[in-house]
mmJSON file of the N, C-alpha and C atoms, coordinates in Angstrom:
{"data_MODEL":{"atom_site":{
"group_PDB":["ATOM","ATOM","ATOM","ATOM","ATOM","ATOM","ATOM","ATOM","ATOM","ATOM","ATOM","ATOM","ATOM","ATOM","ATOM","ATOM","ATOM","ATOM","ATOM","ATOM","ATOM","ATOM","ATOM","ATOM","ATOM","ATOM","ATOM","ATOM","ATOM","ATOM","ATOM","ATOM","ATOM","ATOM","ATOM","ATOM","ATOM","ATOM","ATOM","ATOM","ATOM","ATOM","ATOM","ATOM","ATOM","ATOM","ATOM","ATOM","ATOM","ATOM","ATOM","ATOM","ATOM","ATOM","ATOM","ATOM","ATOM","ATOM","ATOM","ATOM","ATOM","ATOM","ATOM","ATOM","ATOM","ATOM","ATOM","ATOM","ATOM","ATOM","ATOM","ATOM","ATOM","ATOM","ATOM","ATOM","ATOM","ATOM","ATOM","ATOM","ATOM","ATOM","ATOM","ATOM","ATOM","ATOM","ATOM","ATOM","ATOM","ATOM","ATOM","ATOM","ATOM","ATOM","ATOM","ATOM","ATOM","ATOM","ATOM","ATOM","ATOM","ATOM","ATOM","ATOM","ATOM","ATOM","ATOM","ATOM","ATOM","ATOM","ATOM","ATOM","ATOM","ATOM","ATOM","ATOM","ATOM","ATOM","ATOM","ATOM","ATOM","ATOM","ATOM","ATOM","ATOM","ATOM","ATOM","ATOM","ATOM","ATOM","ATOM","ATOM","ATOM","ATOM","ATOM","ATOM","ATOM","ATOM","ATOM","ATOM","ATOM","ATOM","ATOM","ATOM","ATOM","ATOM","ATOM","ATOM","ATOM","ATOM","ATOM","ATOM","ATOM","ATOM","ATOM","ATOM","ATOM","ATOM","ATOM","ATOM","ATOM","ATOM","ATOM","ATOM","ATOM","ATOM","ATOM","ATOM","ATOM","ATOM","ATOM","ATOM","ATOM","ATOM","ATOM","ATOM","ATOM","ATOM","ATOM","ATOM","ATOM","ATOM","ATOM","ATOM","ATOM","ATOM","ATOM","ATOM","ATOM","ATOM","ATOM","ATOM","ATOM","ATOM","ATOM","ATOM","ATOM","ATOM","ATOM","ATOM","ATOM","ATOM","ATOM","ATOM","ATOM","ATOM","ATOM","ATOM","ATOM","ATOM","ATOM","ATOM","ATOM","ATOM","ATOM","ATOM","ATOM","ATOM","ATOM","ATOM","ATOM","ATOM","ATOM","ATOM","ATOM"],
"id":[1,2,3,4,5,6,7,8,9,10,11,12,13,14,15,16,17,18,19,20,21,22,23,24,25,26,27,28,29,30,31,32,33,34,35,36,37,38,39,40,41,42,43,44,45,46,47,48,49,50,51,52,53,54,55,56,57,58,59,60,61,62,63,64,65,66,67,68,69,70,71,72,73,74,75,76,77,78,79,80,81,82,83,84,85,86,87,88,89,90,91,92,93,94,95,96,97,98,99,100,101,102,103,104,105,106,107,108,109,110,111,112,113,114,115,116,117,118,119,120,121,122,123,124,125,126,127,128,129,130,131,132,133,134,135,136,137,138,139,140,141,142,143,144,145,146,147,148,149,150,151,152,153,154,155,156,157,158,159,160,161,162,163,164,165,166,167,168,169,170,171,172,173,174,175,176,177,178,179,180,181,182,183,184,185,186,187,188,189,190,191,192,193,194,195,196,197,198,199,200,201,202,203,204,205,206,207,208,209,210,211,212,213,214,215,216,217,218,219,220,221,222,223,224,225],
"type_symbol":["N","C","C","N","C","C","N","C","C","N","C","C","N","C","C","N","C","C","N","C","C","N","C","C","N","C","C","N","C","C","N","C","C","N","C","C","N","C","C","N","C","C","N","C","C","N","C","C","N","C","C","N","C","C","N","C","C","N","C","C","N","C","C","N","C","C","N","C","C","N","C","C","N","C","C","N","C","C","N","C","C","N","C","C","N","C","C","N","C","C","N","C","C","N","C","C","N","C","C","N","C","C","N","C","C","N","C","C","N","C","C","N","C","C","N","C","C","N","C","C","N","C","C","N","C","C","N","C","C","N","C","C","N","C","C","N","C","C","N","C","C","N","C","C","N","C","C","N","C","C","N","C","C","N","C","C","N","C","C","N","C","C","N","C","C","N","C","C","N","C","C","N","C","C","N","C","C","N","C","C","N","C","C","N","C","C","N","C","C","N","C","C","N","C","C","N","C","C","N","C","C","N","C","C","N","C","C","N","C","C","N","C","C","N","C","C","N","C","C","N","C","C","N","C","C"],
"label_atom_id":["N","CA","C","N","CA","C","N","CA","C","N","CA","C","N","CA","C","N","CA","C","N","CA","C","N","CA","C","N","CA","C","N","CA","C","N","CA","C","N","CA","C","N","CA","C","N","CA","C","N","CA","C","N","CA","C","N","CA","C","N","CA","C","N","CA","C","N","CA","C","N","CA","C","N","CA","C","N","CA","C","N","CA","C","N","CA","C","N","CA","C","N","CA","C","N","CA","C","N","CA","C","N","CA","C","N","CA","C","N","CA","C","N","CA","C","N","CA","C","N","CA","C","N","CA","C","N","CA","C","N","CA","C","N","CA","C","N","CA","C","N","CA","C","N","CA","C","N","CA","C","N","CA","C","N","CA","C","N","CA","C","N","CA","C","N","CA","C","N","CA","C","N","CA","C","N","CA","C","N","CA","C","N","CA","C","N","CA","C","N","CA","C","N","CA","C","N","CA","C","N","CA","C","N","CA","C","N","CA","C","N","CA","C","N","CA","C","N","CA","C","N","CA","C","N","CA","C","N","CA","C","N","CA","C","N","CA","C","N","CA","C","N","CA","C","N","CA","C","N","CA","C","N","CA","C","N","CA","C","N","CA","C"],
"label_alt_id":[null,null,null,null,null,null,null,null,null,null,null,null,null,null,null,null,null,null,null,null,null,null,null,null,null,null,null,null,null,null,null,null,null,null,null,null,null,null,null,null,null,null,null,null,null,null,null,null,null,null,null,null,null,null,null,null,null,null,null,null,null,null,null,null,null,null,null,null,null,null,null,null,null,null,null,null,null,null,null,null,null,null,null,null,null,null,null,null,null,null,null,null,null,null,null,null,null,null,null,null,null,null,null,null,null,null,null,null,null,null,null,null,null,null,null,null,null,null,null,null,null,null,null,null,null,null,null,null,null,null,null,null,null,null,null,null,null,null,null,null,null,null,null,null,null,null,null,null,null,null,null,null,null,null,null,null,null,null,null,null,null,null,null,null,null,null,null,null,null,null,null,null,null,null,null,null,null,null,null,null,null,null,null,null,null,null,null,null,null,null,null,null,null,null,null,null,null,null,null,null,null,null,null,null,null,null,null,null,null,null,null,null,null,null,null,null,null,null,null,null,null,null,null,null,null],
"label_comp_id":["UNK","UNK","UNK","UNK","UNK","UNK","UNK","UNK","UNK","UNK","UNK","UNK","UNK","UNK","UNK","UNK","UNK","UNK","UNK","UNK","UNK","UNK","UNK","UNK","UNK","UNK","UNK","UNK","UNK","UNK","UNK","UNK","UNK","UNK","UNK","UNK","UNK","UNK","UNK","UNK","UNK","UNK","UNK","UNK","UNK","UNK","UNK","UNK","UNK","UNK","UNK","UNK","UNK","UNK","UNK","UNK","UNK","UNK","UNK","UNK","UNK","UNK","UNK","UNK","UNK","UNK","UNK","UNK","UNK","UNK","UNK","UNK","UNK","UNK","UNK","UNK","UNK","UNK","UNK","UNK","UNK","UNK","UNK","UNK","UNK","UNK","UNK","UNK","UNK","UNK","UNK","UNK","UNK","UNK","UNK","UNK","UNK","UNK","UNK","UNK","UNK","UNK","UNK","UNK","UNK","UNK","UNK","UNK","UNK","UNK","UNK","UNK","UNK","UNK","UNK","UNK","UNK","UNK","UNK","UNK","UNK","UNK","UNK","UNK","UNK","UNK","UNK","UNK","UNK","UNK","UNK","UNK","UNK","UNK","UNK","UNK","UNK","UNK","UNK","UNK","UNK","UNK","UNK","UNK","UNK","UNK","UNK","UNK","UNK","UNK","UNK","UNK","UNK","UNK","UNK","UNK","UNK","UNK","UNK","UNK","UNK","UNK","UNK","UNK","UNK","UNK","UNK","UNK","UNK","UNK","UNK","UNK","UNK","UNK","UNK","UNK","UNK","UNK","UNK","UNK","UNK","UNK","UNK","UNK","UNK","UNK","UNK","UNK","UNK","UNK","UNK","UNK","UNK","UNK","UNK","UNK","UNK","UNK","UNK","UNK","UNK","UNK","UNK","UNK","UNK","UNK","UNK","UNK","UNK","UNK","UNK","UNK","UNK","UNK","UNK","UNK","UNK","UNK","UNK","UNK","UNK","UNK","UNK","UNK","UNK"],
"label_asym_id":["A","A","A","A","A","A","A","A","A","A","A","A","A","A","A","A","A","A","A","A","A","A","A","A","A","A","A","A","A","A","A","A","A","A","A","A","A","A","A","A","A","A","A","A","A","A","A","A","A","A","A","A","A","A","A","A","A","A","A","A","A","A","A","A","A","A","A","A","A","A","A","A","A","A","A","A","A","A","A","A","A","A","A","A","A","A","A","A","A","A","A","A","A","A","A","A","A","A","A","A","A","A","A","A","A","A","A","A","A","A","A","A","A","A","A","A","A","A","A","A","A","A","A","A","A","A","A","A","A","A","A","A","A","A","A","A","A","A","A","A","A","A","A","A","A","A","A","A","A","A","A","A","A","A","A","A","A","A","A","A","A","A","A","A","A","A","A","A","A","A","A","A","A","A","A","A","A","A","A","A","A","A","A","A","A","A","A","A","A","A","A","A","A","A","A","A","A","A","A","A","A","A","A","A","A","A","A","A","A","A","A","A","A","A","A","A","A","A","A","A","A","A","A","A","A"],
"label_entity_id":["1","1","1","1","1","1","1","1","1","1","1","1","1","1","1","1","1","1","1","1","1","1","1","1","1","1","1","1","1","1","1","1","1","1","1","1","1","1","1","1","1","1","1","1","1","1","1","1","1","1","1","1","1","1","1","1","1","1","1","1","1","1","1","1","1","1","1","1","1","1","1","1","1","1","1","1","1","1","1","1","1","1","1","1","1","1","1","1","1","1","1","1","1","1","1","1","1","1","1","1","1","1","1","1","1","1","1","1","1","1","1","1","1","1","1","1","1","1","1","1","1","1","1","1","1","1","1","1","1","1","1","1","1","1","1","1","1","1","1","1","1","1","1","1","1","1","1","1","1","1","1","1","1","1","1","1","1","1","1","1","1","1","1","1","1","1","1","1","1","1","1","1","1","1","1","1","1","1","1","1","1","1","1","1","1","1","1","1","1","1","1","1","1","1","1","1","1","1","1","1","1","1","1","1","1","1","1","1","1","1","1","1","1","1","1","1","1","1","1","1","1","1","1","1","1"],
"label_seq_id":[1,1,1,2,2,2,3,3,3,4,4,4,5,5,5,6,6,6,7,7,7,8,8,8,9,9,9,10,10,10,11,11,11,12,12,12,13,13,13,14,14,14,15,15,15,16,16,16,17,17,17,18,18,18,19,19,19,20,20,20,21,21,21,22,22,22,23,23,23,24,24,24,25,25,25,26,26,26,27,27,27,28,28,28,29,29,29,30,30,30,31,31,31,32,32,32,33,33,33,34,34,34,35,35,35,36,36,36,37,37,37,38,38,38,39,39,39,40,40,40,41,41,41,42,42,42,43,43,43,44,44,44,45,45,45,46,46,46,47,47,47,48,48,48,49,49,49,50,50,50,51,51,51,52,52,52,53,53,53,54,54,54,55,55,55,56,56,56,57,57,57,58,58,58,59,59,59,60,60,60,61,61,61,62,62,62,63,63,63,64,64,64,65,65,65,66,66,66,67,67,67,68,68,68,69,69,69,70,70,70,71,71,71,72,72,72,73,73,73,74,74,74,75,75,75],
"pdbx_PDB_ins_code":[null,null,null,null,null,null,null,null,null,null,null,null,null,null,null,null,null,null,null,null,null,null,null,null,null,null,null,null,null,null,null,null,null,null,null,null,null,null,null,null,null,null,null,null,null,null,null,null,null,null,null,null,null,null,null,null,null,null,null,null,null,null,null,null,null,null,null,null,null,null,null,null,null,null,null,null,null,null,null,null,null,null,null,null,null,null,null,null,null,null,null,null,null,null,null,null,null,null,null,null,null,null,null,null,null,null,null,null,null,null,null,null,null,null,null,null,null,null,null,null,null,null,null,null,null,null,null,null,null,null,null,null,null,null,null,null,null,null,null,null,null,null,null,null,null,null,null,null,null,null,null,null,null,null,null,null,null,null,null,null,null,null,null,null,null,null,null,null,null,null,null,null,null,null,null,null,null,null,null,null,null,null,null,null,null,null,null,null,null,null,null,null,null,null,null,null,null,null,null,null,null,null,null,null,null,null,null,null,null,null,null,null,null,null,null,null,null,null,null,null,null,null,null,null,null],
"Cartn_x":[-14.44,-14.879,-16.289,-16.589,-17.962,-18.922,-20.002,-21.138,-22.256,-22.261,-23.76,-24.085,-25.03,-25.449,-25.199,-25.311,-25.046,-23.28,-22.579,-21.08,-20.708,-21.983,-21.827,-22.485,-22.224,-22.862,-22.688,-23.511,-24.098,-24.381,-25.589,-25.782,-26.209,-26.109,-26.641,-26.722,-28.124,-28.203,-28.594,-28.522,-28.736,-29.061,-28.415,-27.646,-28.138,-28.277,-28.803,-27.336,-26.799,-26.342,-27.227,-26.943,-27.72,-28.19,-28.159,-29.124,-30.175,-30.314,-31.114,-31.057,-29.869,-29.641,-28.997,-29.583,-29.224,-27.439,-27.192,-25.635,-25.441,-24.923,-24.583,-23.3,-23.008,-22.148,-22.059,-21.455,-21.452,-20.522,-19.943,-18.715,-18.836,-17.308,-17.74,-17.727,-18.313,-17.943,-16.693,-16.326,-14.974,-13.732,-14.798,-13.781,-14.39,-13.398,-13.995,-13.669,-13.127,-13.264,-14.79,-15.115,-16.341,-15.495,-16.44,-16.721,-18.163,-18.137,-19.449,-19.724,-20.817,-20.91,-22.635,-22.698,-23.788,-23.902,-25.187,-25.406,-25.475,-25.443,-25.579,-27.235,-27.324,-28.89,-29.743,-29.51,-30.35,-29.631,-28.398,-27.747,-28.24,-28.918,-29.149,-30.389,-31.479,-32.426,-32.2,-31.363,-30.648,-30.341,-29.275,-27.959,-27.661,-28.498,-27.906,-26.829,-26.263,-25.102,-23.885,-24.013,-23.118,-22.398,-23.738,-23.51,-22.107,-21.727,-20.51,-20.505,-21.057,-21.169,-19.68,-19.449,-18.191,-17.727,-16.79,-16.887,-17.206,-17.0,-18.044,-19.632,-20.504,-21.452,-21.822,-21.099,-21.443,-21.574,-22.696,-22.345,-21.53,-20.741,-19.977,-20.655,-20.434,-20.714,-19.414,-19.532,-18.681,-19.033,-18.667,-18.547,-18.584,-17.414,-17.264,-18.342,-19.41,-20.731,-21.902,-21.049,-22.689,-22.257,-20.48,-20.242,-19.86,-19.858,-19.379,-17.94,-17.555,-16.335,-16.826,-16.32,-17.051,-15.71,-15.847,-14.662,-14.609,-13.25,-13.584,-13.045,-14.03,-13.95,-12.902,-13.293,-12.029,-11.784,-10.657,-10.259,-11.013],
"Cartn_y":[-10.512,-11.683,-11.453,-11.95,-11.922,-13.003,-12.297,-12.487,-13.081,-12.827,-13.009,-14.604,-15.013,-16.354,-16.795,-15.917,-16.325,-16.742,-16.387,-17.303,-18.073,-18.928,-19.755,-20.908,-22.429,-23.052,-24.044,-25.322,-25.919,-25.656,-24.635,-23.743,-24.564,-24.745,-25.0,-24.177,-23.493,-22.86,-23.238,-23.398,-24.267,-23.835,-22.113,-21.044,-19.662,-18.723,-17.295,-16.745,-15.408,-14.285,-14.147,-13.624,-13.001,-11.695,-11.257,-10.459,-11.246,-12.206,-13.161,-13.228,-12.414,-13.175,-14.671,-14.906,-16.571,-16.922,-18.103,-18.506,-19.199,-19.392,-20.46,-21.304,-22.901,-23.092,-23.002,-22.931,-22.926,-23.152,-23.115,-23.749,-22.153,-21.975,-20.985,-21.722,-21.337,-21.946,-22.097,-23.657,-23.609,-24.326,-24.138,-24.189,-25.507,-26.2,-27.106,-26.928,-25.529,-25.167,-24.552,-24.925,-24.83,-23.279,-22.438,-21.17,-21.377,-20.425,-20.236,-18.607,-17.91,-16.742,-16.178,-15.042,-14.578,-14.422,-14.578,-13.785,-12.802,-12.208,-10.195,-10.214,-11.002,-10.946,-10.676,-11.477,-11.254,-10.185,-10.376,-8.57,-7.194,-7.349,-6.393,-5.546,-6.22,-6.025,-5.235,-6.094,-6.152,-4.43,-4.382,-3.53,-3.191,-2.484,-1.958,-1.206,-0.097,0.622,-0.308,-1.911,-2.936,-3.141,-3.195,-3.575,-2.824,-3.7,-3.236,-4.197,-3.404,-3.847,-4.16,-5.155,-5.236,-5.155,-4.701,-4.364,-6.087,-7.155,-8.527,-7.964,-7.097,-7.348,-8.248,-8.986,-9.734,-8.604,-8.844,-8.126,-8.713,-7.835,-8.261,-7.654,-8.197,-7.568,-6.864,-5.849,-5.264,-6.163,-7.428,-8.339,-7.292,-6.579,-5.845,-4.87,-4.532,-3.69,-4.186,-5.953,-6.76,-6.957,-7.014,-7.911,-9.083,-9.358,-10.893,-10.88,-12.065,-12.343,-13.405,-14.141,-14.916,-16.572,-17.451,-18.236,-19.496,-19.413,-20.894,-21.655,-23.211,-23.77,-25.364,-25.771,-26.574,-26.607,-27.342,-27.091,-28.149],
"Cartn_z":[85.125,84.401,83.853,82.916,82.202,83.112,83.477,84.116,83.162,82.124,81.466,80.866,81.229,81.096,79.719,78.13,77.948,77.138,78.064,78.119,78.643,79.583,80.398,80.233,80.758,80.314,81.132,81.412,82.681,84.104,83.978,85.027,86.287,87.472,88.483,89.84,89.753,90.954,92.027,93.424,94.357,95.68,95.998,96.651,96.212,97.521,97.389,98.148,97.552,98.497,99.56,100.54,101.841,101.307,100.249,99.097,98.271,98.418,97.462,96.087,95.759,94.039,94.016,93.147,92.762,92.786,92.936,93.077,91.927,91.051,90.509,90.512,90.044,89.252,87.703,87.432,86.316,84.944,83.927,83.148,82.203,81.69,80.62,79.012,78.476,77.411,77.137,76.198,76.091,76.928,78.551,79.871,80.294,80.806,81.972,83.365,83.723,85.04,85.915,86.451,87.147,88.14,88.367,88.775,89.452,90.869,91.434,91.339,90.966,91.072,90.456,90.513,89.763,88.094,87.436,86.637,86.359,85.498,85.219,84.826,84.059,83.772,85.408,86.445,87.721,88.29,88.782,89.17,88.427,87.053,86.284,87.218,87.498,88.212,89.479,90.276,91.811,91.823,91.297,91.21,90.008,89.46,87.674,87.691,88.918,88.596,88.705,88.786,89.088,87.622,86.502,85.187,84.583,83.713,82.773,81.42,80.508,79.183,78.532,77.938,77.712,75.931,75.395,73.695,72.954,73.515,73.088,73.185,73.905,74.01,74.945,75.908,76.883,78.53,79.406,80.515,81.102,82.261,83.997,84.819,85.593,86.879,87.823,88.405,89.381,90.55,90.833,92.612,93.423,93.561,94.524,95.289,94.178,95.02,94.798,95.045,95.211,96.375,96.956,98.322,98.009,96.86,96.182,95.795,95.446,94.297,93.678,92.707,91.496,92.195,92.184,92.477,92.002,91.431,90.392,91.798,91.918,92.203,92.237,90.292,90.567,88.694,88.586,86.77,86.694],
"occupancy":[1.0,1.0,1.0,1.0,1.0,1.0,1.0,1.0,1.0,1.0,1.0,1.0,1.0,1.0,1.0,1.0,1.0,1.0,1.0,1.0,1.0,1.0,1.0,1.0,1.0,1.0,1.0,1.0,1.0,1.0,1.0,1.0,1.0,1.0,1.0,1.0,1.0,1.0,1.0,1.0,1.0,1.0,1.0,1.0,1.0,1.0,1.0,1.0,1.0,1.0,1.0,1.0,1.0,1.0,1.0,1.0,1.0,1.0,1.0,1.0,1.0,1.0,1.0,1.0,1.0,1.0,1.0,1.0,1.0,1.0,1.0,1.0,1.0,1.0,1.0,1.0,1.0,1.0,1.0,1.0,1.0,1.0,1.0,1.0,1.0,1.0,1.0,1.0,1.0,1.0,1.0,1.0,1.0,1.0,1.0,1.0,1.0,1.0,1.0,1.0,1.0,1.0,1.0,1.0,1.0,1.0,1.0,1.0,1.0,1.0,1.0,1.0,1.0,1.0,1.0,1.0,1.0,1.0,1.0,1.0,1.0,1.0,1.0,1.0,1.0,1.0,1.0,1.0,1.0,1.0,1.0,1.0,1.0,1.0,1.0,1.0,1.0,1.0,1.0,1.0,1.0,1.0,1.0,1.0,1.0,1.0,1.0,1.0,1.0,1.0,1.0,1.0,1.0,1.0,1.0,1.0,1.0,1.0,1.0,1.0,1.0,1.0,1.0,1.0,1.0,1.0,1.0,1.0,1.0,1.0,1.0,1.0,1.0,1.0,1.0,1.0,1.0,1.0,1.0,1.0,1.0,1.0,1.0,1.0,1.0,1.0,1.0,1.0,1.0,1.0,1.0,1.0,1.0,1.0,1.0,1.0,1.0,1.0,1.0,1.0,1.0,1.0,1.0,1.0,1.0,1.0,1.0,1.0,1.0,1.0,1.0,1.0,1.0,1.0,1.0,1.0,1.0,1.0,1.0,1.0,1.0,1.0,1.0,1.0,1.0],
"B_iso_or_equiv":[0.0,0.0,0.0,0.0,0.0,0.0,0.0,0.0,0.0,0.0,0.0,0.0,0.0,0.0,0.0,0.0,0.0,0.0,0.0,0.0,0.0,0.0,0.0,0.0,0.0,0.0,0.0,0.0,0.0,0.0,0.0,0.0,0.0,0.0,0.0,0.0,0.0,0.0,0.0,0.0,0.0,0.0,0.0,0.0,0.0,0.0,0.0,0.0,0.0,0.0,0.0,0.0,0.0,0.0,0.0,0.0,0.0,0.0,0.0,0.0,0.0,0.0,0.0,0.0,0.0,0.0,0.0,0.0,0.0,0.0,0.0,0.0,0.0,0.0,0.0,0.0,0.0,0.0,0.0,0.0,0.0,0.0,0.0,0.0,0.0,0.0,0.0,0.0,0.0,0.0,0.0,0.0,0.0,0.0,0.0,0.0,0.0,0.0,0.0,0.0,0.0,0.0,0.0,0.0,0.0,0.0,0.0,0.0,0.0,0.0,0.0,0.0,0.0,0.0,0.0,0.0,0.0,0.0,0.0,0.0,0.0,0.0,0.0,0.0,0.0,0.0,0.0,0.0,0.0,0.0,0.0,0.0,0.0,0.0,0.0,0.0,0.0,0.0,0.0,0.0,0.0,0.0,0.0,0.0,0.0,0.0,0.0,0.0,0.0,0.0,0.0,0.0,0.0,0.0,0.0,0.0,0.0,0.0,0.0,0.0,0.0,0.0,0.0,0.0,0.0,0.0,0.0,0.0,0.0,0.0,0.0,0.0,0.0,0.0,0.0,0.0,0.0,0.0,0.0,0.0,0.0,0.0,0.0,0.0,0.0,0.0,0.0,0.0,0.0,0.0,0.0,0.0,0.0,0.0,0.0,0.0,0.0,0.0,0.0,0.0,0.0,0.0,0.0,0.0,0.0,0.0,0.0,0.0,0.0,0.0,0.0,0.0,0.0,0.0,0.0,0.0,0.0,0.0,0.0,0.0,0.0,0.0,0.0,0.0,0.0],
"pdbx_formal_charge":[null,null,null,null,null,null,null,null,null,null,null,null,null,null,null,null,null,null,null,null,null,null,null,null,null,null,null,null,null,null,null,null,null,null,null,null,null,null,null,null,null,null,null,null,null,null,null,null,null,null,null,null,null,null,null,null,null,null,null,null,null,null,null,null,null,null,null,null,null,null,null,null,null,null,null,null,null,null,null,null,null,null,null,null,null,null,null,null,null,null,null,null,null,null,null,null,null,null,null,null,null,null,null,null,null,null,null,null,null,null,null,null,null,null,null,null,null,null,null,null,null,null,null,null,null,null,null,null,null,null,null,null,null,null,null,null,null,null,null,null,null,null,null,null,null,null,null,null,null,null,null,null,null,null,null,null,null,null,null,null,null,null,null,null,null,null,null,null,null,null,null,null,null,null,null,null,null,null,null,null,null,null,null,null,null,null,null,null,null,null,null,null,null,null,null,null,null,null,null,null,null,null,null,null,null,null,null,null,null,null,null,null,null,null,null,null,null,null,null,null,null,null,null,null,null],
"auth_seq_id":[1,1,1,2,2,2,3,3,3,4,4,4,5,5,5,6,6,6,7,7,7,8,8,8,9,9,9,10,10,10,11,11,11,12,12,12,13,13,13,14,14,14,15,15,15,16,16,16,17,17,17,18,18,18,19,19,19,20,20,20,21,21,21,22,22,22,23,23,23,24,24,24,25,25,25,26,26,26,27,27,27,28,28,28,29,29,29,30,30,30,31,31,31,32,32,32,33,33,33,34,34,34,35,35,35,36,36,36,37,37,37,38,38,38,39,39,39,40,40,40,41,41,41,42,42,42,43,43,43,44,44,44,45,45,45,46,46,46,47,47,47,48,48,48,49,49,49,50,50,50,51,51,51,52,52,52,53,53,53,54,54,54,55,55,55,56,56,56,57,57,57,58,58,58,59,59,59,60,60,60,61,61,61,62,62,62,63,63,63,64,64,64,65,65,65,66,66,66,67,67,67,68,68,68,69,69,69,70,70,70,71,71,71,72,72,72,73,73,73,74,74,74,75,75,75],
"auth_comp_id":["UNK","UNK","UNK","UNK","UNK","UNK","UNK","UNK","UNK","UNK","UNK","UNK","UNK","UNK","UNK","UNK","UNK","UNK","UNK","UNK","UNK","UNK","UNK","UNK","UNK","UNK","UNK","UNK","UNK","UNK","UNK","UNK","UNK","UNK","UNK","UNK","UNK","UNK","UNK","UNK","UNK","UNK","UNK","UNK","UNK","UNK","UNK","UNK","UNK","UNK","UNK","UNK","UNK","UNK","UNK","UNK","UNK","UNK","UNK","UNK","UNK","UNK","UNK","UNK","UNK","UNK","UNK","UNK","UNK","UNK","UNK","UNK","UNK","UNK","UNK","UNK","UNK","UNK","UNK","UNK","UNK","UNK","UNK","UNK","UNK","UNK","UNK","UNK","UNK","UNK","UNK","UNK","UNK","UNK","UNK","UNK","UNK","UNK","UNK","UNK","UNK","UNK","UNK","UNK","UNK","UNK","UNK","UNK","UNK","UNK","UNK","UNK","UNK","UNK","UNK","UNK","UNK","UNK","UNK","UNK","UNK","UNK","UNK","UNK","UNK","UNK","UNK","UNK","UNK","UNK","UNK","UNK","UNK","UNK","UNK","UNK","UNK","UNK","UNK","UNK","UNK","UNK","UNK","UNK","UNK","UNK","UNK","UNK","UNK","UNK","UNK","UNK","UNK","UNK","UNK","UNK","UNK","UNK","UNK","UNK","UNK","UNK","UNK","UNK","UNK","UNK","UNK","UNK","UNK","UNK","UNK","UNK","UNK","UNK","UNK","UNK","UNK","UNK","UNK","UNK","UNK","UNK","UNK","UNK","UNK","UNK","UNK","UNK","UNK","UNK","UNK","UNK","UNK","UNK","UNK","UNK","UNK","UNK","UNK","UNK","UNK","UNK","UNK","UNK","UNK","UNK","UNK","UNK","UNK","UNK","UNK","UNK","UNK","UNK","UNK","UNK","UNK","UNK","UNK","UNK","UNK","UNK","UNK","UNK","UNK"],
"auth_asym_id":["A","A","A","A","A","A","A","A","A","A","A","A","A","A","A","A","A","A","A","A","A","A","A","A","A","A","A","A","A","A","A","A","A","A","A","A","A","A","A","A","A","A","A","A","A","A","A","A","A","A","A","A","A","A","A","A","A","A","A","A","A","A","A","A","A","A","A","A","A","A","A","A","A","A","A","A","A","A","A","A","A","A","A","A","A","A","A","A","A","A","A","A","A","A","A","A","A","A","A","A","A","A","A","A","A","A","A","A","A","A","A","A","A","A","A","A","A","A","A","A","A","A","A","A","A","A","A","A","A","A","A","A","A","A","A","A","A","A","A","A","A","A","A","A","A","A","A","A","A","A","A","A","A","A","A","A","A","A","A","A","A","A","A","A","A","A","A","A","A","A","A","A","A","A","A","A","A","A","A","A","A","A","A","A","A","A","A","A","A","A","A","A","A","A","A","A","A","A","A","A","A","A","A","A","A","A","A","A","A","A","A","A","A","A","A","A","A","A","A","A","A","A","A","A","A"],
"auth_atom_id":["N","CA","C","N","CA","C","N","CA","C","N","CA","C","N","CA","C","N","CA","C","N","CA","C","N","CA","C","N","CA","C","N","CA","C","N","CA","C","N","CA","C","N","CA","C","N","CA","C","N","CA","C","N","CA","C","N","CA","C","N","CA","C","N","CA","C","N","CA","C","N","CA","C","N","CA","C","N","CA","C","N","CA","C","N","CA","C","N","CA","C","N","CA","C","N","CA","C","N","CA","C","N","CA","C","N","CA","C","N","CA","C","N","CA","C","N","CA","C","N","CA","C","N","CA","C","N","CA","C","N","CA","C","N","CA","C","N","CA","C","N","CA","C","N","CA","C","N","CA","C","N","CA","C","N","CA","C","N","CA","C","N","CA","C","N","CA","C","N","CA","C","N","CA","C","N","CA","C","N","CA","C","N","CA","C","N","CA","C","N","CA","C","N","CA","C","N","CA","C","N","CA","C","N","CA","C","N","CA","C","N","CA","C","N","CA","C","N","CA","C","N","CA","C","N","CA","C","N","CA","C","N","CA","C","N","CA","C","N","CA","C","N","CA","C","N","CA","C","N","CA","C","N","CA","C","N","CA","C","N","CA","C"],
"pdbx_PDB_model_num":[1,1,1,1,1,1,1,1,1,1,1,1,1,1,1,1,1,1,1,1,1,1,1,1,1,1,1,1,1,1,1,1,1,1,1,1,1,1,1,1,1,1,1,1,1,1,1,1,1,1,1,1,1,1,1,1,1,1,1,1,1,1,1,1,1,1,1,1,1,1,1,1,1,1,1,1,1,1,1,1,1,1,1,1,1,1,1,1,1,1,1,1,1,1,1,1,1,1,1,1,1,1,1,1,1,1,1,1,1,1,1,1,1,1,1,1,1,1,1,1,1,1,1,1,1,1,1,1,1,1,1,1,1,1,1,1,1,1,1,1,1,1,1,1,1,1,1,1,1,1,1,1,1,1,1,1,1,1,1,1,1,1,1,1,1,1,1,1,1,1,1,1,1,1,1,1,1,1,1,1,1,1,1,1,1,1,1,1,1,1,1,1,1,1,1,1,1,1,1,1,1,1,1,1,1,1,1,1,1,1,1,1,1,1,1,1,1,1,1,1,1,1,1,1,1]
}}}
């Protein structure tokens, strides 16, 4: 899934990983399903070999070698 803030939209962070990157909720554009997960913009910093540029030009993140998964919460 695309990570980068900006495809996302009504951000609320509230929540750290036990890594201290930020948590968010958040909406994707478009969507009215709410998802909790990271940004790529702050993982970029964290964990750059995480990054994955995608042919949109939007980043992801690889969850898996932050220890995360991304999880939509509710539609």
């Amino acid at each position: 899934m695309i990570s980068d803030r900006r495809a996302k939209t009504k951000h609320r962070g509230d929540r750290q990983t036990s890594s201290g990157l930020p948590l968010y909720e958040f909406r994707y554009r478009g969507s009215n399903a709410v998802y909790r997960g990271v940004m790529a913009q702050n993982a970029l910093d964290h964990t750059p070999a995480a990054m994955i540029e995608r042919p949109s030009g939007y980043l992801a993140v690889d969850d898996g070698m932050l220890g995360l998964a991304s999880e939509r919460l509710r539609w």
